[in-house]
N, CA, C and O atoms as a MOPAC input file, in Angstrom:
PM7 MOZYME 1SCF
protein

 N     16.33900 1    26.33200 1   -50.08300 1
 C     16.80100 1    24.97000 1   -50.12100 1
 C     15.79200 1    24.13400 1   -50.88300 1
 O     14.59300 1    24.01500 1   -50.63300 1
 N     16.62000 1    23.48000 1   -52.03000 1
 C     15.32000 1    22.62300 1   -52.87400 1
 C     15.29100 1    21.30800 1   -52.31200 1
 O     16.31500 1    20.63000 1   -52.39800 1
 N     13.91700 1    20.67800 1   -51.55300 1
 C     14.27100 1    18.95300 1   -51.27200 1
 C     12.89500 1    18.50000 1   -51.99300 1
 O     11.89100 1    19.18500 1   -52.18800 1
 N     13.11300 1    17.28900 1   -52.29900 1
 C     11.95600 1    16.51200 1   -53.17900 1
 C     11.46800 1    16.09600 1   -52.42200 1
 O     12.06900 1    16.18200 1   -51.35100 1
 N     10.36400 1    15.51300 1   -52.39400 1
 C      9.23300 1    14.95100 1   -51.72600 1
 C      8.47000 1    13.90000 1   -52.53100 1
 O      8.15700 1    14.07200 1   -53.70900 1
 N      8.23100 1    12.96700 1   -51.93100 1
 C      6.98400 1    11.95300 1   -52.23900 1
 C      6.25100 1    11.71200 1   -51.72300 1
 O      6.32300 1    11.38100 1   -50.54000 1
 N      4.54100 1    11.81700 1   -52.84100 1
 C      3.41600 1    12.65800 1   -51.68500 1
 C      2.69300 1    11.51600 1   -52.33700 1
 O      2.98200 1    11.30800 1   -53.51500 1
 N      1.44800 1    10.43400 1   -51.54500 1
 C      0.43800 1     9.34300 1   -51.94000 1
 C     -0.33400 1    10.22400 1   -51.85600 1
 O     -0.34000 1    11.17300 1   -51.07200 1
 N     -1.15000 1     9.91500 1   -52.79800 1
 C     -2.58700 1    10.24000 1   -52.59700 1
 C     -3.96700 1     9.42300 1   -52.46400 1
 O     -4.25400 1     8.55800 1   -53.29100 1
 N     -4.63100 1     9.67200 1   -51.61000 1
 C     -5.79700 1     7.99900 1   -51.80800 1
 C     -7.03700 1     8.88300 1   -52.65600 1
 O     -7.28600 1     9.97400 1   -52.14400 1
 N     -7.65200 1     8.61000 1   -53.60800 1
 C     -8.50300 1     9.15000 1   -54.20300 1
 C     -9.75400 1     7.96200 1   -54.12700 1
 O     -9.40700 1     6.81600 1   -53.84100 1
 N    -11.09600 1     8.22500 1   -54.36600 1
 C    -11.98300 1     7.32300 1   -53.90300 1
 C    -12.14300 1     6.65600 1   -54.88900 1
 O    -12.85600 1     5.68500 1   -54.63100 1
 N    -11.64600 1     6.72000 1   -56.48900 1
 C    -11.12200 1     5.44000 1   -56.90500 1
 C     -9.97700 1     4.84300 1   -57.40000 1
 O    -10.10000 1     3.90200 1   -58.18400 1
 N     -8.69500 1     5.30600 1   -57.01300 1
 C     -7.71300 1     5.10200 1   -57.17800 1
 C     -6.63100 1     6.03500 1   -56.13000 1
 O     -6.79500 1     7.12600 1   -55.58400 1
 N     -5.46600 1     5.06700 1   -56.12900 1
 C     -4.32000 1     5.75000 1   -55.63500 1
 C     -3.26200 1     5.93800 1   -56.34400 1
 O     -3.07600 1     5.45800 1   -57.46300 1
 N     -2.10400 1     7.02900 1   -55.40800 1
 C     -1.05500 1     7.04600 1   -56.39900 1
 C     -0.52700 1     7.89200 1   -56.42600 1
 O     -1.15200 1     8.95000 1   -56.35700 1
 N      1.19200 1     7.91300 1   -56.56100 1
 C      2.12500 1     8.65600 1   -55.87400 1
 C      2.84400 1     9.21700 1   -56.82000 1
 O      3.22400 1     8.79200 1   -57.91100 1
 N      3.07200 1    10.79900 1   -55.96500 1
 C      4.36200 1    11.31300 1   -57.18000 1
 C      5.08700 1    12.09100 1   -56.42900 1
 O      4.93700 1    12.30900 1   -55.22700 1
 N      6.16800 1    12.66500 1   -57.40400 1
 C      7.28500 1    13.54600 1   -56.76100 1
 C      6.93700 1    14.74700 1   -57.27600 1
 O      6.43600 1    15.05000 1   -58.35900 1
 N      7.46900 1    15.75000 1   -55.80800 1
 C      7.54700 1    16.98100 1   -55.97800 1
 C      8.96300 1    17.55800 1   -55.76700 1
 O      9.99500 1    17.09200 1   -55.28300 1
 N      8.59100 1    18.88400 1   -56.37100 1
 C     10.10400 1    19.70600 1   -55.93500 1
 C      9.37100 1    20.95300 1   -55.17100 1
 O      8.40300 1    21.67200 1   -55.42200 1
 N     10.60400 1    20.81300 1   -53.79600 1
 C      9.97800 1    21.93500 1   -53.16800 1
 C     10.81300 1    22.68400 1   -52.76800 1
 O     11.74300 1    22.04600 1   -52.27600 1
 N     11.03700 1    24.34600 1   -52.70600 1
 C     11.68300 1    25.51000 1   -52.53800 1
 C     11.79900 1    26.06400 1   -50.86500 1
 O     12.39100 1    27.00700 1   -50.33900 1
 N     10.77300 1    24.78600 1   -50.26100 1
 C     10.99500 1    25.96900 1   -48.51600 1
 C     11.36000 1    24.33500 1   -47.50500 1
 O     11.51900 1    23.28500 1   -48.12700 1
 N     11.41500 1    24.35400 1   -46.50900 1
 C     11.72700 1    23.01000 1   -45.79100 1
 C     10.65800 1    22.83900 1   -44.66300 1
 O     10.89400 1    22.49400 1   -43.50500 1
 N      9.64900 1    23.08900 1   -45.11100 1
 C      8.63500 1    23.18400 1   -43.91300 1
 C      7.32000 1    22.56500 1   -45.35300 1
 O      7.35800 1    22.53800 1   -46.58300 1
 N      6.68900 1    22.31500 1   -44.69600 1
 C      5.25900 1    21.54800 1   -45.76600 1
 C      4.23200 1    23.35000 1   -45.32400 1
 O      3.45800 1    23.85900 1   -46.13500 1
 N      4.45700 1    23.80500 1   -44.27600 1
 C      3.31100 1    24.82100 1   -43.91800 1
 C      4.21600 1    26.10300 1   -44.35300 1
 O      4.10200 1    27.15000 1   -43.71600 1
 N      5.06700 1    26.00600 1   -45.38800 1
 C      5.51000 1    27.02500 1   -46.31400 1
 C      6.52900 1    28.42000 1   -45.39200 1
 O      6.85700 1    29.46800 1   -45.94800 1
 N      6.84500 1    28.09400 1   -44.02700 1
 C      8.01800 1    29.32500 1   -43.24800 1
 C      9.21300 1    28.26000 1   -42.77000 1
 O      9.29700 1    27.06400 1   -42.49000 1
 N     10.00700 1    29.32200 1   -42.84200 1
 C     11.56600 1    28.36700 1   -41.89600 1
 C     11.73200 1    29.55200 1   -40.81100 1
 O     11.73800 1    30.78300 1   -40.77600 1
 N     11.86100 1    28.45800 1   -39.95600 1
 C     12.90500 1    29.62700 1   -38.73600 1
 C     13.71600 1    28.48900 1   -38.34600 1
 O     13.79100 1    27.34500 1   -38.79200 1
 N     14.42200 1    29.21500 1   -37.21000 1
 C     15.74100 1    28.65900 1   -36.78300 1
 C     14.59000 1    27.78800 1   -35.54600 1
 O     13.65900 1    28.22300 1   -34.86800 1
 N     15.31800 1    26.14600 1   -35.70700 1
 C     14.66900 1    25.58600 1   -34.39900 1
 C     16.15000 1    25.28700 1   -33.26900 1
 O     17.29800 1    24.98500 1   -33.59600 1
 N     15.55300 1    25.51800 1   -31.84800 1
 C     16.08600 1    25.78700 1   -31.02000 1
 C     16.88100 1    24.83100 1   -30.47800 1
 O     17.57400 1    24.97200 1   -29.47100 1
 N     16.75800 1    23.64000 1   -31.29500 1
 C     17.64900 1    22.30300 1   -30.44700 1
 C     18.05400 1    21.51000 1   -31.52800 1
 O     17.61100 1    20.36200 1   -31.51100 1
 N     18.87400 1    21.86000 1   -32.58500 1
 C     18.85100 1    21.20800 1   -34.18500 1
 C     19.94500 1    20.48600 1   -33.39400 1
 O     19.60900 1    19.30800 1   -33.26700 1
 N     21.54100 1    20.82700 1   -32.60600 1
 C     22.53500 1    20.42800 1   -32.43600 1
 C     22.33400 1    19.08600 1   -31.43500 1
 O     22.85800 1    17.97700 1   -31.53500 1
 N     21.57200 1    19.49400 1   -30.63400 1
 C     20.45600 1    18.52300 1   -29.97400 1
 C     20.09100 1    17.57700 1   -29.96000 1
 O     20.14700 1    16.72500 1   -29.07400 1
 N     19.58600 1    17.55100 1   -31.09000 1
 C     18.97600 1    16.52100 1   -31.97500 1
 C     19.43900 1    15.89900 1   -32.65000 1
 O     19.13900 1    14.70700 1   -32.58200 1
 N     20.29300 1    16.27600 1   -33.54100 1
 C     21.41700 1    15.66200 1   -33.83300 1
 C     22.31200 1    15.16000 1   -33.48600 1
 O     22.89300 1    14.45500 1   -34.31100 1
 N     22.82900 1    15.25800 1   -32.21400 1
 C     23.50000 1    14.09200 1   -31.38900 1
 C     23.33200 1    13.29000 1   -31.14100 1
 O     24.08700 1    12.31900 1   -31.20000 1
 N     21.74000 1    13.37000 1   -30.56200 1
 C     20.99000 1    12.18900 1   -30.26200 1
 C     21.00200 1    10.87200 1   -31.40600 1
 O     21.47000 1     9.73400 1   -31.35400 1
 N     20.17400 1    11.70500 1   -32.54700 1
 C     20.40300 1    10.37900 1   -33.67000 1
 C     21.53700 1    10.16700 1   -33.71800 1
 O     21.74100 1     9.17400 1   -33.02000 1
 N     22.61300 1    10.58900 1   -34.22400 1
 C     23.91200 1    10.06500 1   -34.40200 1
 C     24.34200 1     9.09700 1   -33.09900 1
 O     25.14800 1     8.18700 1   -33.29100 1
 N     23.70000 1     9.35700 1   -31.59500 1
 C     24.14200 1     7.87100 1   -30.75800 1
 C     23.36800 1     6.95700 1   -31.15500 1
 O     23.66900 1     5.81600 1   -31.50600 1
 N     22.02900 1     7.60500 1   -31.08900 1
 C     20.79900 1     5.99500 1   -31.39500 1
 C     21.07800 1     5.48500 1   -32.47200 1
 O     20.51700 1     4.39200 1   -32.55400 1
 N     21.81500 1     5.78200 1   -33.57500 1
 C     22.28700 1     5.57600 1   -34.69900 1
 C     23.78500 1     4.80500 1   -34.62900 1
 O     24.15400 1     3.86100 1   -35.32700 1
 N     24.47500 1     5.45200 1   -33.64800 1
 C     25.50600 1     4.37900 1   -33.23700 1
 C     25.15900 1     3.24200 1   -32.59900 1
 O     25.67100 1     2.15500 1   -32.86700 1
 N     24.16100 1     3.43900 1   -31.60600 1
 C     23.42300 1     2.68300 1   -30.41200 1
 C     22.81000 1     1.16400 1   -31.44500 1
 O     22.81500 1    -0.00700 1   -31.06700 1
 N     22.30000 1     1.74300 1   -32.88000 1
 C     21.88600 1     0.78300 1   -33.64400 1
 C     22.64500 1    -0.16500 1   -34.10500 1
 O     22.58800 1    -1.38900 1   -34.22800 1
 N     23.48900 1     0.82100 1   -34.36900 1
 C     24.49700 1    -0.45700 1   -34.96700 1
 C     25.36500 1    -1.21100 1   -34.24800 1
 O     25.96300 1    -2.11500 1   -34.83300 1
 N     25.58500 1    -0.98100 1   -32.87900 1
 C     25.98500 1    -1.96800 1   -32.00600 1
 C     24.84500 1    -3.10400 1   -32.07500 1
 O     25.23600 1    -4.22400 1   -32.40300 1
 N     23.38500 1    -2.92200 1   -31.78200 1
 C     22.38900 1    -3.78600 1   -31.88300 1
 C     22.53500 1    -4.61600 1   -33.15400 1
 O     22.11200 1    -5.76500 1   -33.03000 1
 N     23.05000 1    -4.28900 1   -34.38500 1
 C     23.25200 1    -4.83400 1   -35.32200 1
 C     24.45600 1    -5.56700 1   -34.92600 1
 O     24.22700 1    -6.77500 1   -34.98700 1
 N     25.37200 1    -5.36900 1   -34.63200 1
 C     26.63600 1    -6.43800 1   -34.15900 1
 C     26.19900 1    -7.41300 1   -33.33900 1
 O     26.52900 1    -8.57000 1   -33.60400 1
 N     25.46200 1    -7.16900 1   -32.30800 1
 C     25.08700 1    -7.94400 1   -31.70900 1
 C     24.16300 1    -8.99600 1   -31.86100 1
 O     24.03800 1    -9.87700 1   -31.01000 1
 N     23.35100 1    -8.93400 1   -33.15700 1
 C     22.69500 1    -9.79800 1   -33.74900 1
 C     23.69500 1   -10.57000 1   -34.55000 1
 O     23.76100 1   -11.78600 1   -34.37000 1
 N     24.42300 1   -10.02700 1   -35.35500 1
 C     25.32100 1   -10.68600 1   -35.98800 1
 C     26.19800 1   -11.82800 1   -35.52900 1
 O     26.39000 1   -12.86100 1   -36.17100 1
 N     26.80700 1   -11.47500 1   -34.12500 1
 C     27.43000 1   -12.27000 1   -33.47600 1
 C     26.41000 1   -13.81100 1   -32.75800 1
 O     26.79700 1   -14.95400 1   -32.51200 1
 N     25.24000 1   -13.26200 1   -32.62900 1
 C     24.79900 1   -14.38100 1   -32.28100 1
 C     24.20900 1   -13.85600 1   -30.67400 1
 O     23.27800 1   -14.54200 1   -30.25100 1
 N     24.68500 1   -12.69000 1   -29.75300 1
 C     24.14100 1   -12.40300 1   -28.61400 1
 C     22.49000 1   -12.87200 1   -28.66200 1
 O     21.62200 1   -12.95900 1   -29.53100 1
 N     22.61300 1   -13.15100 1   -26.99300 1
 C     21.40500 1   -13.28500 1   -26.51900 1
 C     20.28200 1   -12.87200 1   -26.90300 1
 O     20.16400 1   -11.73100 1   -26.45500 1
 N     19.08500 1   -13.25100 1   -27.67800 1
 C     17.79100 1   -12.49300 1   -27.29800 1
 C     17.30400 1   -11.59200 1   -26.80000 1
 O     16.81800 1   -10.62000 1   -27.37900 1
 N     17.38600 1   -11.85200 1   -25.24600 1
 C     17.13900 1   -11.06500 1   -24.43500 1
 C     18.07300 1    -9.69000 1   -24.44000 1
 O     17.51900 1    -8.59100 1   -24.42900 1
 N     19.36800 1    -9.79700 1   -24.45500 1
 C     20.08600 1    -8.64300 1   -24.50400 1
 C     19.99800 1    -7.56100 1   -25.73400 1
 O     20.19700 1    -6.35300 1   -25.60700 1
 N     19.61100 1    -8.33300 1   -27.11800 1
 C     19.56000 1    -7.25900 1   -28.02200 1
 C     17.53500 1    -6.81900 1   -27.54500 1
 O     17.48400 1    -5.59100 1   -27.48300 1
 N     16.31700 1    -7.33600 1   -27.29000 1
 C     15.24400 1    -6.90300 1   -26.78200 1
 C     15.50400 1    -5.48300 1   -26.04400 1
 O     15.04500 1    -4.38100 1   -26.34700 1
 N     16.58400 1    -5.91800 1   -24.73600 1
 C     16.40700 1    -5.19900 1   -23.69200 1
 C     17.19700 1    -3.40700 1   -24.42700 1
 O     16.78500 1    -2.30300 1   -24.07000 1
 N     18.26000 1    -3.62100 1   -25.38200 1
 C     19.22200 1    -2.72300 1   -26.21100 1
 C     18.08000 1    -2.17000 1   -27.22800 1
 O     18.02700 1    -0.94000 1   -27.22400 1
 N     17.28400 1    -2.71900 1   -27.97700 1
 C     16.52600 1    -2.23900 1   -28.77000 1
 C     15.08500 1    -1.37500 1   -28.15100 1
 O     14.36700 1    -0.56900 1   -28.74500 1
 N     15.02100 1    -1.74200 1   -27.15200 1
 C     14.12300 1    -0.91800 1   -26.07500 1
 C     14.66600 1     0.37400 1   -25.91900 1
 O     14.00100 1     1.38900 1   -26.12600 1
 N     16.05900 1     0.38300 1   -25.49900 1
 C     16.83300 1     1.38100 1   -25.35700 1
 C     16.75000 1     2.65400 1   -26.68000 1
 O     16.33100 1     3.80600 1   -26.56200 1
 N     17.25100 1     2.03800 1   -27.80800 1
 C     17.16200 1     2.96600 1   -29.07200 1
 C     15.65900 1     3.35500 1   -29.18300 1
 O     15.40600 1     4.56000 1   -29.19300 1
 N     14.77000 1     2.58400 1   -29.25500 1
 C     13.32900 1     2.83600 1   -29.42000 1
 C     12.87800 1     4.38500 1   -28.12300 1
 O     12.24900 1     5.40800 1   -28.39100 1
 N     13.42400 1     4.01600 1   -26.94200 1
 C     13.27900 1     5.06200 1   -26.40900 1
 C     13.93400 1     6.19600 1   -26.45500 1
 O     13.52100 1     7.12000 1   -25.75500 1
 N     14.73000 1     6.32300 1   -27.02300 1
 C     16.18100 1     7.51100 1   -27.54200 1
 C     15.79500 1     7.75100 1   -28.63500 1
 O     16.47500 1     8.68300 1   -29.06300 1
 N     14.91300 1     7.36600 1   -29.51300 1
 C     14.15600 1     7.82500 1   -30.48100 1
 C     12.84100 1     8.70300 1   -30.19200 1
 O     12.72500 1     9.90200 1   -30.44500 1
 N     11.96900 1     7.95000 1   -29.66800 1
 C     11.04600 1     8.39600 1   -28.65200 1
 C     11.68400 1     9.99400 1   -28.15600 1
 O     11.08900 1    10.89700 1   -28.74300 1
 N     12.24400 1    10.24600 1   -27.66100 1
 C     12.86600 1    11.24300 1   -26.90800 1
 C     13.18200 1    12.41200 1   -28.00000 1
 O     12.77900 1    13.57500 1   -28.02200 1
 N     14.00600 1    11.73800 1   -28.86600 1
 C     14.20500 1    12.83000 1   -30.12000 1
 C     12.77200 1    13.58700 1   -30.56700 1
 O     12.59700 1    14.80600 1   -30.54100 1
 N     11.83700 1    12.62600 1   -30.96300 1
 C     10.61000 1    13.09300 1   -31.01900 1
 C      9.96600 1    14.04500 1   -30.17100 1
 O      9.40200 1    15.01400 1   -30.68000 1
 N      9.98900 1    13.86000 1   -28.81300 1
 C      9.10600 1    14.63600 1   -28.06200 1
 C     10.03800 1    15.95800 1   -28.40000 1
 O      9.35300 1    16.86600 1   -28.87300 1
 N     11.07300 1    16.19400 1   -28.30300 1
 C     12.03300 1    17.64600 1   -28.42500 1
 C     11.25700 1    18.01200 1   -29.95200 1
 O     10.29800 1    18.78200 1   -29.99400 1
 N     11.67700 1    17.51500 1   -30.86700 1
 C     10.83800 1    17.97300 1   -32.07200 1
 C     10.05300 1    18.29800 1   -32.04500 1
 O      9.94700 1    19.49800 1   -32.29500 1
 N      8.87600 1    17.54100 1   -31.73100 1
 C      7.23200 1    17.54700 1   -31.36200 1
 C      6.95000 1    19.21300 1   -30.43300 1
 O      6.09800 1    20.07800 1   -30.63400 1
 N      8.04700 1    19.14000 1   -29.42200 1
 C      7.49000 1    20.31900 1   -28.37200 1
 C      8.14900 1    21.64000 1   -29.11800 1
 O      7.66900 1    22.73600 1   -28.82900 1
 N      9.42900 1    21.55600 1   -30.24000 1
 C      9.70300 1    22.70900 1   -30.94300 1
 C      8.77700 1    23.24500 1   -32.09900 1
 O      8.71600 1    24.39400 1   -32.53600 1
 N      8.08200 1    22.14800 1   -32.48000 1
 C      6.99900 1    22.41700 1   -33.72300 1
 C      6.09600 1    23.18900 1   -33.09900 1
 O      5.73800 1    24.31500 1   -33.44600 1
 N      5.59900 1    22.33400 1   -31.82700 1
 C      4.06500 1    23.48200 1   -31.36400 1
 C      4.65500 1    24.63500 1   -30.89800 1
 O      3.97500 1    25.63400 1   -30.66300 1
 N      6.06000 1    24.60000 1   -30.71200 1
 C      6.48100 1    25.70200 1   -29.66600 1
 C      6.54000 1    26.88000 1   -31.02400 1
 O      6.06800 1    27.97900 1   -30.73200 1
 N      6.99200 1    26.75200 1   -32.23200 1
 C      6.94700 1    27.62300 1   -33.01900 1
 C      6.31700 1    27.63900 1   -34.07000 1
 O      5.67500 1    28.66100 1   -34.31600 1
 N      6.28600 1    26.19500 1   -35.30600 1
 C      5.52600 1    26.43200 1   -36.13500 1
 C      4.10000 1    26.49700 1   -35.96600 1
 O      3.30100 1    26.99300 1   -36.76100 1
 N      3.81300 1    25.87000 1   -34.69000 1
 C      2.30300 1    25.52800 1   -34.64300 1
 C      1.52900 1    26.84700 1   -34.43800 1
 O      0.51600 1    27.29000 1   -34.97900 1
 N      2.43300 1    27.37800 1   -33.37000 1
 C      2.22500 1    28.98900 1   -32.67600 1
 C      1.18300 1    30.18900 1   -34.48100 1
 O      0.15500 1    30.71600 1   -34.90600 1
 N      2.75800 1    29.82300 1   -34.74300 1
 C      2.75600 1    30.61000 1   -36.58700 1
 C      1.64300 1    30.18500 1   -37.44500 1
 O      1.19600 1    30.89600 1   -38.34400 1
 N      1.09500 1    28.72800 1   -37.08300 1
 C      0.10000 1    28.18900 1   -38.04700 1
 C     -1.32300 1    28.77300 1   -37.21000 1
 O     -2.40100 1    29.19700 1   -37.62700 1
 N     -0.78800 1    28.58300 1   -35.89900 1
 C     -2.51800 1    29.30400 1   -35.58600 1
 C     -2.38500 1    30.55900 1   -35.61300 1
 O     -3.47100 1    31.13700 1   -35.65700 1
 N     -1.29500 1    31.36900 1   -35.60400 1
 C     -1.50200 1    32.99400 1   -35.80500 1
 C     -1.79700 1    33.20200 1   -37.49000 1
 O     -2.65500 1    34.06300 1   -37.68400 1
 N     -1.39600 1    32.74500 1   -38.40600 1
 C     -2.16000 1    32.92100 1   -39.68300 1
 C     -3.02200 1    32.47900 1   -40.51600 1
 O     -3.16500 1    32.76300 1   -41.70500 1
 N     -3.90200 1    31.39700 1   -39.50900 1
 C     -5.05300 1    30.87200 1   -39.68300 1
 C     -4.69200 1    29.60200 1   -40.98100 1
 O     -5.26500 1    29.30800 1   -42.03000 1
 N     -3.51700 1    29.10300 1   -40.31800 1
 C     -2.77600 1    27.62900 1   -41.40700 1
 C     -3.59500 1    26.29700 1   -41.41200 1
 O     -2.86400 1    25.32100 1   -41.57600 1
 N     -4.56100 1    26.08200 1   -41.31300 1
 C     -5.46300 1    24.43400 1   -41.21500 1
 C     -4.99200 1    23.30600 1   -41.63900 1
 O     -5.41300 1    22.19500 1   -41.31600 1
 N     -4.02800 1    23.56400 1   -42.43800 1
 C     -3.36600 1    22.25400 1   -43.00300 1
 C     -1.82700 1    22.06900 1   -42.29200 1
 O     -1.21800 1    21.08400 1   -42.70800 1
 N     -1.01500 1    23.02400 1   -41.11300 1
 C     -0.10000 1    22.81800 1   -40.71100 1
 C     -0.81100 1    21.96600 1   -39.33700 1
 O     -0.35600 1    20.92600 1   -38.86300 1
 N     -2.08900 1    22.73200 1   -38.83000 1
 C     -2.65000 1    21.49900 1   -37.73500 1
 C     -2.67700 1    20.17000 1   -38.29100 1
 O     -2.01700 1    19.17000 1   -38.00600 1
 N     -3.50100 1    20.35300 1   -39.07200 1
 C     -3.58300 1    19.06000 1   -40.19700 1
 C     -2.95200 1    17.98300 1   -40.21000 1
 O     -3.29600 1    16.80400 1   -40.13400 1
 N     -1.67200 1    18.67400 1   -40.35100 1
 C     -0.04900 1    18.04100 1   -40.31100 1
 C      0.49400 1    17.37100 1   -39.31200 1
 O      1.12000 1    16.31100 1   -39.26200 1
 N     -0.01300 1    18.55100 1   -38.11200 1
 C      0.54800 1    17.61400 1   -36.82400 1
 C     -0.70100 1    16.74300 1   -36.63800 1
 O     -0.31100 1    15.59300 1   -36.44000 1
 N     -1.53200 1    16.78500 1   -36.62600 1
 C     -2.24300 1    15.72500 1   -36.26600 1
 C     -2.06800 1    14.30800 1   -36.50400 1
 O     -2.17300 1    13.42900 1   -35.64800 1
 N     -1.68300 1    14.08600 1   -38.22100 1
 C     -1.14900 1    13.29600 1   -38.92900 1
 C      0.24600 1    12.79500 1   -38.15900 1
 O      0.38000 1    11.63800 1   -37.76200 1
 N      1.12400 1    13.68300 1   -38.02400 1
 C      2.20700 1    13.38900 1   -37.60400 1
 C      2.07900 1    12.59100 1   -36.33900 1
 O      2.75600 1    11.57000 1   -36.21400 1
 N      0.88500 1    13.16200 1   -34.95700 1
 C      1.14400 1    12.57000 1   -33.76800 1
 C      0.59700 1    11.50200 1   -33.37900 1
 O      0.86200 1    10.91700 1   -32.32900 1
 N     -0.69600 1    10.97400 1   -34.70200 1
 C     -1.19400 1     9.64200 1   -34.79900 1
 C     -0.13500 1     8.98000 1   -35.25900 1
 O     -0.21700 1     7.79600 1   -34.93500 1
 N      0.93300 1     9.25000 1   -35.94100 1
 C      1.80700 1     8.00700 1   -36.33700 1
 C      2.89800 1     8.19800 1   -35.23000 1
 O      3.64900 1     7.25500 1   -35.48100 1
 N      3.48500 1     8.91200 1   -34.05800 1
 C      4.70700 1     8.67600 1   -33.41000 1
 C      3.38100 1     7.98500 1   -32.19100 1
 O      3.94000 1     7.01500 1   -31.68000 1
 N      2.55400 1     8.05500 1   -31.84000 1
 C      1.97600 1     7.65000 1   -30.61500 1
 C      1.53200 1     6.16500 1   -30.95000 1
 O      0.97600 1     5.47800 1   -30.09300 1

């Protein structure tokens, strides 16, 4: 599967971004089958419905408080999607990255769990 990518780079005197083309769907170079794709995909597709009610509801003019208390809601149904992801990555790719001595798939999650936390 070919997907493109756009990768920054910070260099110590300049930055600056480009596109790649890439041949596998993993950045730490294996695919396997993950165990909750259908899963997961439900989920976004409600929080994704769930959103766009929040979007109507701004539109119309609802309460403050009610789209806060609704957007709490998606934020945590997002949240949730994550941890399933999060616990299938260590559960397999991470497993795979420390059995072939991968430093840059830790790397990865590390990166990854400073930005969902």
């Amino acid at each position: 599967m070919s997907t493109e990518h756009t990768h920054s780079h910070n260099h110590e005197d300049h930055d600056h971004t480009h596109d790649h083309q890439h041949e596998h769907d993993h950045s730490h170079g294996h695919v396997h089958a993950h165990e909750h794709t259908q899963d997961v995909t439900n989920r976004i597709s409600r929080a994704v419905g769930h959103l766009e009610s929040v979007k109507k509801m701004v539109e119309s003019g609802r309460d403050c408080s009610e789209v806060l208390v609704q957007l709490a809601a998606v934020r945590g149904a997002l949240a949730s999607v994550s941890r399933i992801i999060l616990k299938d990555h260590i559960e397999h790719c991470i497993v795979d990255a420390v059995e072939d001595g991968d430093q840059s798939a830790l790397d990865a999650l590390s990166d990854a769990i400073d930005k969902i936390i």
